[in-house]
GUKOLVEX-666782 format. One line per 5 residues: number of its first residue (from 1); their letters; for each residue y, x, z of N, C-alpha, C. Coordinates in Angstrom, 3 decimals, m for minus. Layout:
N
NUM = a = Y,X,Z,Y,X,Z,Y,X,Z ~ ...
//
This chain:
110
1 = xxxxx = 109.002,83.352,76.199,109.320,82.490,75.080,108.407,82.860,73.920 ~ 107.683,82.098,73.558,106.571,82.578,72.691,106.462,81.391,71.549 ~ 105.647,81.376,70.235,105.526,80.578,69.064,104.757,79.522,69.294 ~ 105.155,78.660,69.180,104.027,77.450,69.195,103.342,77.332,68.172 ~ 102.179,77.059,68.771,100.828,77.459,67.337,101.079,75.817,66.548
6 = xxxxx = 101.291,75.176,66.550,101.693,74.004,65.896,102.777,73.454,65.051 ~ 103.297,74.680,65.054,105.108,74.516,64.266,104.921,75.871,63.331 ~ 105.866,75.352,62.282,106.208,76.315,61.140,107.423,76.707,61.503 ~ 108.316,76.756,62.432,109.429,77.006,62.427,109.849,78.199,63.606 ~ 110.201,78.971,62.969,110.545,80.142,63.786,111.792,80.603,63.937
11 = xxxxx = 112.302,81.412,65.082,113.597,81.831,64.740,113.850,83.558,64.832 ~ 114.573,83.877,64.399,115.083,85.463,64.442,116.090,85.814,64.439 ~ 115.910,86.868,65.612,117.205,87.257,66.109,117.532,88.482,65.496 ~ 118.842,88.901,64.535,119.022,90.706,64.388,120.119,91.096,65.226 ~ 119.978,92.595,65.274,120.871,93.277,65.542,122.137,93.496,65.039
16 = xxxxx = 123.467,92.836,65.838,124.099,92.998,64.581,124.999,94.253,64.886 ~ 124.661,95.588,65.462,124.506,97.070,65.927,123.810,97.789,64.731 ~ 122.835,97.310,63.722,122.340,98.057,63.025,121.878,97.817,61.778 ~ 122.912,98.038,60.998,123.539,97.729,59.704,122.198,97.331,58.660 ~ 120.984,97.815,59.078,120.072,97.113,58.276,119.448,95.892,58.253
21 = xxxxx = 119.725,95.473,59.540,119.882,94.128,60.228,120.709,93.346,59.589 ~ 121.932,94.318,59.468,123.331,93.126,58.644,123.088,92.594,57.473 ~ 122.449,94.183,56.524,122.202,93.869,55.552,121.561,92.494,55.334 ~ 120.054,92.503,56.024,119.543,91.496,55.837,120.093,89.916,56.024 ~ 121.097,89.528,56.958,121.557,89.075,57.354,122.279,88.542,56.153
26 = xxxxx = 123.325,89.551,55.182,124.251,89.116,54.623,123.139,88.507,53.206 ~ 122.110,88.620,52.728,121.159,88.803,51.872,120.697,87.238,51.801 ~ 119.766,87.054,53.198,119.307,85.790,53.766,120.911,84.494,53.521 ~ 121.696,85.017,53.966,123.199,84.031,54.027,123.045,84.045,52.103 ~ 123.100,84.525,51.707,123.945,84.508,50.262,122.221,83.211,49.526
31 = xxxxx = 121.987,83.125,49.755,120.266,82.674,49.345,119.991,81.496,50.620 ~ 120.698,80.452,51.178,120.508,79.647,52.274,119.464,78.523,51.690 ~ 118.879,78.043,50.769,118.097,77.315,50.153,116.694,77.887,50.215 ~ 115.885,79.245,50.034,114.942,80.147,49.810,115.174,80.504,50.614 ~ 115.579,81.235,51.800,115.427,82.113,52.823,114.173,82.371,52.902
36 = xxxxx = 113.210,81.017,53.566,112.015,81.472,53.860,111.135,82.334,52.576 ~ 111.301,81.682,51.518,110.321,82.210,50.464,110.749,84.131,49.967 ~ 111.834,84.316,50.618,112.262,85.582,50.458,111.476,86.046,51.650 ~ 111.480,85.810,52.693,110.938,86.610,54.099,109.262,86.646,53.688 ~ 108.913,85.388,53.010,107.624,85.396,53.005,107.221,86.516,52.175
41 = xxxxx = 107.722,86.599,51.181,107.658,87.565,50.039,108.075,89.057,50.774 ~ 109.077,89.103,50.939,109.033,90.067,51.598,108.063,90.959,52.562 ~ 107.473,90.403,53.630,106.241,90.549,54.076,105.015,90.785,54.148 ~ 105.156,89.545,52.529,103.605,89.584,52.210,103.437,90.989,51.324 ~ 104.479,91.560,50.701,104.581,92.743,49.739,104.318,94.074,50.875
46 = xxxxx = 105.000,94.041,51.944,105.271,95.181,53.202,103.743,95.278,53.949 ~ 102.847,93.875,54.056,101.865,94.111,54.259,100.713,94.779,53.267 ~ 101.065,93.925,52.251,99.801,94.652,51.178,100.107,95.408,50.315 ~ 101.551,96.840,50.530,101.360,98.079,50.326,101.951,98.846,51.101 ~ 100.722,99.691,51.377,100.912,100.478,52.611,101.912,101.630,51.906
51 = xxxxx = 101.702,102.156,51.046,102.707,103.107,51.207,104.533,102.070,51.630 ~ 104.729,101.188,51.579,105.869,100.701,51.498,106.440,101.761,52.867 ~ 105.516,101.878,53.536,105.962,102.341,55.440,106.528,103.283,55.185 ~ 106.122,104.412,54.163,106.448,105.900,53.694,107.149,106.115,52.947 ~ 108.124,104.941,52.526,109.098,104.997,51.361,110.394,105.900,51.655
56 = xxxxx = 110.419,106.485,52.728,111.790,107.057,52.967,111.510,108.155,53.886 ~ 110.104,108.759,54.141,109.999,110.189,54.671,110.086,111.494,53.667 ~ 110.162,112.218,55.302,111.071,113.721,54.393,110.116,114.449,53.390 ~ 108.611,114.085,53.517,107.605,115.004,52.665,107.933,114.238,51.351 ~ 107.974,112.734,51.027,108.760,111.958,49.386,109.876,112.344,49.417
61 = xxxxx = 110.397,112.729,49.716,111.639,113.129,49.374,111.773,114.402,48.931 ~ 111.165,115.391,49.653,111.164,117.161,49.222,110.216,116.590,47.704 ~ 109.299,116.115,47.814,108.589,115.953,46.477,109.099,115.216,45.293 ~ 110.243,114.970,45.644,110.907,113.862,44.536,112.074,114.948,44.174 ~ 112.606,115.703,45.316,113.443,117.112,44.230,112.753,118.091,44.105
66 = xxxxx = 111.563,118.250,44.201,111.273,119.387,43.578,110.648,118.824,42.082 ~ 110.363,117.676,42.073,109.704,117.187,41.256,110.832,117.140,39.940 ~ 112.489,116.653,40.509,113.449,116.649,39.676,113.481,117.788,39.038 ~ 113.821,118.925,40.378,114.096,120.717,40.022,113.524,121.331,38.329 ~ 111.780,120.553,38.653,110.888,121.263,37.893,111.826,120.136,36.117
71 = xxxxx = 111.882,119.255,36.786,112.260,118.253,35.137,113.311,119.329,34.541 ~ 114.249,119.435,35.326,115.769,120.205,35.072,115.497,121.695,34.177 ~ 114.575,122.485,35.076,114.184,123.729,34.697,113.717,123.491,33.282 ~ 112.568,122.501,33.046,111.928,122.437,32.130,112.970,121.907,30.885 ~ 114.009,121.249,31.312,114.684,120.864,29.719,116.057,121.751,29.978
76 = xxxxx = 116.071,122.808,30.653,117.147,124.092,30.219,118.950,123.489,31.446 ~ 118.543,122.196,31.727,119.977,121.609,32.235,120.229,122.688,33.910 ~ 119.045,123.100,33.956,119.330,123.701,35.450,119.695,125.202,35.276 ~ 119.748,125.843,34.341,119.933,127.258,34.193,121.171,127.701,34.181 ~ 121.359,128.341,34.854,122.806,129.094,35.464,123.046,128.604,36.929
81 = xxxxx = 122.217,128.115,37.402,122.688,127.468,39.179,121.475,128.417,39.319 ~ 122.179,129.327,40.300,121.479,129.957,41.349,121.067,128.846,42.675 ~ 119.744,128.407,43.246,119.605,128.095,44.112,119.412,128.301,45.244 ~ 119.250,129.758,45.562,119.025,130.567,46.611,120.077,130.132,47.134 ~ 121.409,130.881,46.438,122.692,131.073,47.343,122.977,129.639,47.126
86 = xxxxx = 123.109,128.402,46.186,123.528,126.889,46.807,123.080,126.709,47.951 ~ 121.780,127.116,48.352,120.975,126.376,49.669,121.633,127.187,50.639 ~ 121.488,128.669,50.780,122.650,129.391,51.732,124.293,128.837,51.912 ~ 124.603,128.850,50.900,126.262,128.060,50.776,125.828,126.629,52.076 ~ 124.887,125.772,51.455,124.708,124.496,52.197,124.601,124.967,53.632
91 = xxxxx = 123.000,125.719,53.836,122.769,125.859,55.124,124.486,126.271,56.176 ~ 125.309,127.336,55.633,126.302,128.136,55.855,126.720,126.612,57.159 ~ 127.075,125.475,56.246,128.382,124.792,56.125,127.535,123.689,57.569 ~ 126.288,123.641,57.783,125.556,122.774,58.675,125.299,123.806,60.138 ~ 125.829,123.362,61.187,125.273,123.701,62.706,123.681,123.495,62.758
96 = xxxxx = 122.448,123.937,63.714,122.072,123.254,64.391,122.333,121.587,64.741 ~ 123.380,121.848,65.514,124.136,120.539,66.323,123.790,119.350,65.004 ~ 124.770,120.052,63.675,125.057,118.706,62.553,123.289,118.526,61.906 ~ 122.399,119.360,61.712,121.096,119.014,61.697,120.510,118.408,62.422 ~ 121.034,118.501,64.108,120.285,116.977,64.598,120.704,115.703,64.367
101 = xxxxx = 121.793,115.588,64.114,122.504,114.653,63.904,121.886,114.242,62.729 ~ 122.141,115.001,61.775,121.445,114.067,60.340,120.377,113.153,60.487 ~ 119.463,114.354,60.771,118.045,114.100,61.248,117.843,112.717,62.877 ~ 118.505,112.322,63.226,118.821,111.207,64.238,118.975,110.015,63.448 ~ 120.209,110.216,62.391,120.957,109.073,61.790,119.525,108.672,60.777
106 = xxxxx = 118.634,109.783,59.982,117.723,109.486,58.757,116.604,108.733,59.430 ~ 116.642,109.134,60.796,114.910,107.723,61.752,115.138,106.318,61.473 ~ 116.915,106.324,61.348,116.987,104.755,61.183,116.338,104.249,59.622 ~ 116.152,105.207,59.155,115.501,105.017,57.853,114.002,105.030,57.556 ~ 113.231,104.907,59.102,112.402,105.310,58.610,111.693,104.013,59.815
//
């Protein structure tokens, strides 16, 4: 089943197993007049910036709290939190096991 090069009209199927699917789903429904001009837009933005792909890996993310850490330190709000022992306290309270798990559930994010 393939696109006919002669038609503007396409169809799409989501998952409705994977809630970012829904999302979209419930998004597209609320907007039934524009749909297309949202997908188009959408697209045309996802194609012409590449970082868009990298918006939710773990190296932006470590760089976005340390980046906070350093704000905090620098205007006095972070002083008196030991972070050593928070991150020990954290690690304490996580398995292995519950680290794969996180790390499973965060691909859908990516």
């Amino acid at each position: 089943m393939g696109v006919k090069e002669n038609t503007t009209r396409i169809t799409l199927q989501f998952n409705k197993y994977d809630f970012r699917h829904n999302r979209v789903v419930a998004i597209l429904r609320e907007r039934p007049r524009n749909m297309s001009e949202l997908v188009v837009n959408a697209i045309l933005h996802y194609i012409s910036c590449p970082e868009v792909g990298n918006e939710l890996n773990k190296g932006m993310v470590r760089d976005l709290v340390l980046e906070i850490l350093h704000e905090m330190a620098a205007d006095g709000t972070l002083s008196g939190i030991n972070l050593s022992s928070a991150a020990d306290t954290v690690a304490e309270q996580f398995s292995a096991e519950d680290a794969n798990s996180i790390g499973s559930m965060m691909d859908a994010f990516r």
